[in-house]
C-alpha positions as CSV (number, residue, x, y, z in Angstrom):
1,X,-44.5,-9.5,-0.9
2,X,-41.4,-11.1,-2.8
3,X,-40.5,-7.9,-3.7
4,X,-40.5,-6.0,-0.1
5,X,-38.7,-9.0,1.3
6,X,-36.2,-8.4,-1.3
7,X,-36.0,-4.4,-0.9
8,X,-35.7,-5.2,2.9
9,X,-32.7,-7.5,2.1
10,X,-31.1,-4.6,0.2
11,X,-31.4,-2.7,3.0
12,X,-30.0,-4.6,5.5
13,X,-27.1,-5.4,3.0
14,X,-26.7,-1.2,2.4
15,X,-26.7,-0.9,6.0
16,X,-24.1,-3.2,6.7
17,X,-21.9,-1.7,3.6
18,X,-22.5,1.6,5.6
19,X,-21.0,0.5,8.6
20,X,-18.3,-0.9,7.2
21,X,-17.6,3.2,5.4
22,X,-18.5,4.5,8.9
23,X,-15.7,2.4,10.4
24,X,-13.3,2.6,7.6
25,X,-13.3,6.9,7.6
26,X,-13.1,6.4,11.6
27,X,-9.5,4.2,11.4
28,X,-8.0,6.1,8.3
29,X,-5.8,9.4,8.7
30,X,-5.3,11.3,5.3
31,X,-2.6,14.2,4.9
32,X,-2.8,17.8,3.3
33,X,0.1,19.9,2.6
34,X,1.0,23.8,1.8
35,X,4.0,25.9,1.4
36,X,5.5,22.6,-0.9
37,X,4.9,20.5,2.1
38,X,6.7,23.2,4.5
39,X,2.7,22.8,6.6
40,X,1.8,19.7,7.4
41,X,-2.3,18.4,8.6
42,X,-3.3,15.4,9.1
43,X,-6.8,14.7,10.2
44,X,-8.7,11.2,10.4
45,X,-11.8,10.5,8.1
46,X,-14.1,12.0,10.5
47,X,-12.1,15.4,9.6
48,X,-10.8,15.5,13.0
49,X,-7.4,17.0,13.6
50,X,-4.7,14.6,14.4
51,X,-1.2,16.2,14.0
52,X,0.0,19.2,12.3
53,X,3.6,19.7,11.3
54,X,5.4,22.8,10.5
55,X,8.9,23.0,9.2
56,X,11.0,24.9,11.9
57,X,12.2,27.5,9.1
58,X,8.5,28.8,8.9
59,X,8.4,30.1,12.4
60,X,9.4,33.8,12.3
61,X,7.0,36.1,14.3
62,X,6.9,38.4,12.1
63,X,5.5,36.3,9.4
64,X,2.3,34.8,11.4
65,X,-0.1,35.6,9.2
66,X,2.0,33.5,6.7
67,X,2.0,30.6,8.6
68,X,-1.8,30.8,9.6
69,X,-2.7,31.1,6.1
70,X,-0.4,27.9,5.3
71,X,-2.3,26.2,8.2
72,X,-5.5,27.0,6.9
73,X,-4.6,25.9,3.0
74,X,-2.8,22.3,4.5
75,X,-6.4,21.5,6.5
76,X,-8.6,22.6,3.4
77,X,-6.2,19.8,1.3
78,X,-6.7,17.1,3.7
79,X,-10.3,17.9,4.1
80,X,-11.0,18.1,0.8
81,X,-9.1,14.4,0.1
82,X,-11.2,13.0,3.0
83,X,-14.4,14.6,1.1
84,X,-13.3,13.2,-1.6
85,X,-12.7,9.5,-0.5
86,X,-15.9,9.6,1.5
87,X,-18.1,10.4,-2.0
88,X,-16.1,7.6,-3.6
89,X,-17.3,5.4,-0.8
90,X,-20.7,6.3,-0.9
91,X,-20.8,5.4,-4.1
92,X,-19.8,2.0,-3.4
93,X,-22.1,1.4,-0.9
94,X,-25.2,3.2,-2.5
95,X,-24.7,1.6,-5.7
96,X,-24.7,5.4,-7.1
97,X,-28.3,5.7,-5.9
98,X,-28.9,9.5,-5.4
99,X,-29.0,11.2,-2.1
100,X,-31.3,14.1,-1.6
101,X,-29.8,17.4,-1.9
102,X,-28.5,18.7,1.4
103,X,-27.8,15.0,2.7
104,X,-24.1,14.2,3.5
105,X,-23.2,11.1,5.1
106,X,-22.0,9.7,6.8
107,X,-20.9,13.4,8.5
């Protein structure tokens, strides 16, 4: 019984850890950046859009497609830095324990 008390501890100490993450990825805002930073994204931790900037020379109509495809390449680079700080987190708080494949948190 020592040791489930002690596994039970862990637990509650993993869970807290977790919330911490959750709340940490909820307050933070990271930046990606195309078209040497011409397109602007920023999204929070939870990968939710929060501003996006574009430099006023980029807006031709005729080049649209350009500047979608800038869009799109800024919000891939902040997502993929948000991705990328959340793994590093949950390796913190997991202690590098495995997840089973398919599991992502805390998304």
């Amino acid at each position: 019984m020592k040791n489930l008390a002690g596994m039970m501890k862990q637990a509650q100490q993993m869970q807290s850890k977790m919330q911490d993450m959750q709340e940490k990825l909820e307050s933070m805002e990271v930046t990606g950046e195309s078209g040497a930073g011409m397109v602007k994204v920023t999204l929070s931790g939870k990968t939710d859009m929060k501003r996006l900037k574009i430099d006023p020379k980029l807006i031709d109509p005729a080049e649209t497609e350009m500047l979608e495809d800038l869009i799109m390449a800024a919000f891939r680079d902040a997502k993929s830095k948000v991705e990328a700080f959340a793994a590093d987190e949950m390796q913190k708080v997991t202690g590098g324990l495995q997840l089973p494949a398919g599991m992502k948190l805390p998304f």
